[in-house]
C-alpha positions, 0 to 999 in steps of 0.5 A, spaced: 480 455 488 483 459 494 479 464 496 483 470 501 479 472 507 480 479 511 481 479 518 476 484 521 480 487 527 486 488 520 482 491 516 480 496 521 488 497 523 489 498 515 483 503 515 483 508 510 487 504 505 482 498 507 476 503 505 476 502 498 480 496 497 481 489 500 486 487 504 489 483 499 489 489 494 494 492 498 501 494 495 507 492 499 514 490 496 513 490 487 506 486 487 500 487 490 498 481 496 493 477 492 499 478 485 503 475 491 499 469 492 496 467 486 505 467 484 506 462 490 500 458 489 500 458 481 493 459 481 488 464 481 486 467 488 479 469 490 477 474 495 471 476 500 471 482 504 468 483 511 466 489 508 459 491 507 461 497 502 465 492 497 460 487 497 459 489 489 467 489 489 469 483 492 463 477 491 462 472 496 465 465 493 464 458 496 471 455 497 474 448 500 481 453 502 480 460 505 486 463 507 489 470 511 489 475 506 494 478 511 499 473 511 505 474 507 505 468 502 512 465 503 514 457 499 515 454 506 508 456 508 505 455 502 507 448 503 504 448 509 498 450 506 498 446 501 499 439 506 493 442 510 488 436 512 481 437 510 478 440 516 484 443 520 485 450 522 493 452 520 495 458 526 500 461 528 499 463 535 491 465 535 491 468 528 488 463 523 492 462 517 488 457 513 482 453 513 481 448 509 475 443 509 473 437 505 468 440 500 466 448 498 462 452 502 461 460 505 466 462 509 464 463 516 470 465 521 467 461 526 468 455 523 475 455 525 473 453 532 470 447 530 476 445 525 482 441 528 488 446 530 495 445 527 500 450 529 504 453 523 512 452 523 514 457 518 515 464 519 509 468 518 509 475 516 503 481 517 499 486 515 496 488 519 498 496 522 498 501 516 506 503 518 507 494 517 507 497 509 513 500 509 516 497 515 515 490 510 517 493 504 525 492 503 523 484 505 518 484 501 521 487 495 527 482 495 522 476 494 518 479 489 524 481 485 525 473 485 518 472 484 517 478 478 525 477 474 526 468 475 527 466 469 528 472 466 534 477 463 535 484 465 536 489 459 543 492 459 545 498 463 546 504 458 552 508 459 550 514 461 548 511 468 553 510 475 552 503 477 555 502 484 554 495 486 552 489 482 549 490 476 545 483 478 541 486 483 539 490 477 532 489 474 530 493 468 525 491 464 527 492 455 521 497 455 523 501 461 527 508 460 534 510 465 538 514 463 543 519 466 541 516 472 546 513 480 543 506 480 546 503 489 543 496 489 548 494 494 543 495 499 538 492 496 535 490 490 532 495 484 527 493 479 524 498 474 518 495 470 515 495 464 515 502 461 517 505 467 521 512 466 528 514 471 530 521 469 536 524 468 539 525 476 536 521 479 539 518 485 536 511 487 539 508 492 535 500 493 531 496 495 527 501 490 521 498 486 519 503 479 512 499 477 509 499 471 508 506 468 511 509 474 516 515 472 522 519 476 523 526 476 529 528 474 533 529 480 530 525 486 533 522 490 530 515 493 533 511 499 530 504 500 526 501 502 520 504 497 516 503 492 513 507 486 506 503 484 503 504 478 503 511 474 506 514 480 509 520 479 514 522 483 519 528 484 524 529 490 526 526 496 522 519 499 525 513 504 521 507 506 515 509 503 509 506 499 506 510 493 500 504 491 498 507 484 496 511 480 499 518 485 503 524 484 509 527 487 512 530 482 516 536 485 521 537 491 519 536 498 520 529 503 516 523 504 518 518 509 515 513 512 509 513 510 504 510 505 500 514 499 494 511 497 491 511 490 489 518 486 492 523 491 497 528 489 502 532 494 502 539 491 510 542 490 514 542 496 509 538 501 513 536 506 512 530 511 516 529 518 517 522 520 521 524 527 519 527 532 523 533 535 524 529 541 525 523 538 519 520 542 514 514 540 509 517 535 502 517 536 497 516 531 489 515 529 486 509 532 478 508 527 477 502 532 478 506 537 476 512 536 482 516 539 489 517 538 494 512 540 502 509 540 504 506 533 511 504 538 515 507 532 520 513 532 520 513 524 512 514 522 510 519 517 504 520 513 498 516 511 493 518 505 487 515 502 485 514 495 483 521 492 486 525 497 489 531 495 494 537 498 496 544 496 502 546 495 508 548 501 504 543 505 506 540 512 504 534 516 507 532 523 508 526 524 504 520 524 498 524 520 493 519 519 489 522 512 481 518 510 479 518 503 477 524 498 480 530 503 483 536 500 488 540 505 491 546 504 494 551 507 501 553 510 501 550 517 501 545 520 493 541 519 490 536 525 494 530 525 488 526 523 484 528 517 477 526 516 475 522 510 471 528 505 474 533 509 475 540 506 481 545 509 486 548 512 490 548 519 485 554 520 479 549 520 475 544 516 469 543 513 465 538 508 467 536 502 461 535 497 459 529 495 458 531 488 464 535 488 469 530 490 465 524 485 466 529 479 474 531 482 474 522 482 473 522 474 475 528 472 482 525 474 480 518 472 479 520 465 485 523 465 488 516 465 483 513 460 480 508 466 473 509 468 470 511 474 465 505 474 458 506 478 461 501 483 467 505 485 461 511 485 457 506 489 462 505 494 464 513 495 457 514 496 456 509 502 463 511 505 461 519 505 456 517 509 458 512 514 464 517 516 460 523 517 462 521 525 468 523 524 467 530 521 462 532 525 469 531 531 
């Protein structure tokens, strides 16, 4: 029974996305990275989280492998993991890979210290920053395609669509609907999943990953490397840019670079600069840190929490970092880095209530028919409390 364990120093790089979920249930490609793994290791992986706040989510479970949940599953690592002594420690570098013992027991990252070291030779790709998600995304897109379409036949293109490339590099799920729609794999890969919906003008060119359920406006325009999780809704235009579930952004307006979390809404016309006008490195909100500090990119946009919402004709600068439950509004440009249950505009913030933001988290729950269940709650509670330093900066 494999278990994946969080890396404490990612997990706070990955804030606010790791706020209320585990590393493991980040999106990055068409699956999550837990779905990644338990592909790869044919067998159900289990998760502990560092954090006290998921600690009802993810139940602690005794284990003889613990494995990175930031570590990308690759079949040559899996390999490595599987042939792992009991008592060794796969690293690359000073990052744990995997810890494998001889009988179950409660995983303690101290262990690793005590374990025999092997160094790992296969490539071993990262989570570990925000920005790594949608700069993985076109990689990770490819090797789910295979994951997700081996074995498997497409349903045909209808005619009413453009196809620039090979169709093979094409995956369309029977119960999906593309109609009236410019498909260009020939840079990347394109899967549209089970009951996904791509309207009339849209322009898609891969990689592109349309989940389950996921549906496209009628003329967008989506460049790769990007991803559509679950129920998202989206309009306009977006590049390299992961929307987990569950999200809208259904109108016009640009989203580049950039991470959406689960629950949010970008109002019409939201608009996100990914490039500076100096076409400088770009700074952005450091938690551990408690300051901004430099990302080392040229192209970072938007990062959003769960549940967080923004009113029409919205604008972000570059690199803005947003926490969880926020509502902005406002035709100027607001702070750069957003607090978790902030209320406001460029003109000022103030406290979103507690009760208000619960009661806004169900109501648009509901209207998906999923439950906004009393750990959920618990956990919105705990972090409403435990990021009120922020809002009082």
């Amino acid at each position: 029974m494999p278990v994946l364990f969080e890396d404490l120093k990612f997990r706070t790089n990955l804030l606010p996305f790791t706020y209320t979920r585990h590393i493991a249930d980040i999106r990055v490609g068409i699956l999550t990275i837990r779905e990644k793994w338990d592909h790869d290791l044919d067998e159900q992986v289990y998760l502990i989280s560092s954090s006290e706040m998921l600690s009802a989510k993810y139940s602690n479970t005794n284990s003889y492998l613990f494995i990175n949940s930031s570590v990308l599953p690759t079949p040559d690592l899996c390999n490595e993991i599987n042939a792992l002594s009991e008592g060794a420690c796969l690293k690359s570098d000073d990052i744990i890979v995997a810890l494998k013992f001889k009988n179950p027991q409660t995983f303690d990252i101290s262990l690793a210290d005590a374990a025999e070291s092997v160094a790992v030779t296969s490539k071993v790709s990262l989570i570990q920053d925000r920005w790594d998600i949608f700069l993985q995304n076109e990689k990770e897109i490819s090797n789910d395609f295979e994951r997700v379409t081996r074995g498997k036949v497409s349903a045909s293109v209808s005619d009413t669509n453009v196809i620039t490339g090979n169709p093979e590099h094409i995956f369309i799920d029977a119960s999906a609907t593309v109609e009236g729609a410019f498909l260009n794999p020939m840079s990347g890969r394109i899967y549209i999943g089970p009951n996904a919906t791509v309207m009339e003008g849209s322009c898609l060119r891969g990689s592109i990953a349309l989940c389950e359920s996921a549906t496209l406006k009628m003329g967008s325009k989506v460049y790769g490397a990007s991803t559509l999780g679950p129920y998202v809704k989206c309009g306009g235009e977006v590049s390299n840019s992961v929307l987990f579930g569950y999200s809208n952004k259904a109108h016009d307006g640009f989203l580049g670079n950039s991470v959406i979390g689960e629950w949010c809404n970008l109002g019409a016309d939201t608009n996100v600069s990914n490039l500076k006008n100096n076409y400088s490195e770009i700074k952005v909100w450091d938690y551990g840190a408690n300051h901004f500090r430099s990302s080392g990119l040229q192209f970072c946009g938007l990062s959003m929490g769960d549940h967080s919402k923004c009113g029409i004709n919205t604008m972000f600068n570059t690199g803005t970092v947003i926490g969880v439950a926020a509502n902005i509004f406002g035709g100027d440009f607001p702070p750069k880095f957003i607090p978790s249950f902030s209320w406001g505009s460029a003109d000022g913030f103030k406290e979103f209530r507690l009760k208000e933001a619960l009661k806004l988290a169900e109501t648009v729950m509901a209207r998906r028919s999923i439950k906004f269940d009393t750990t959920d709650k618990k956990i919105m509670k705990e972090l409403f409390n435990s990021t009120k330093r922020y809002r009082k900066t």
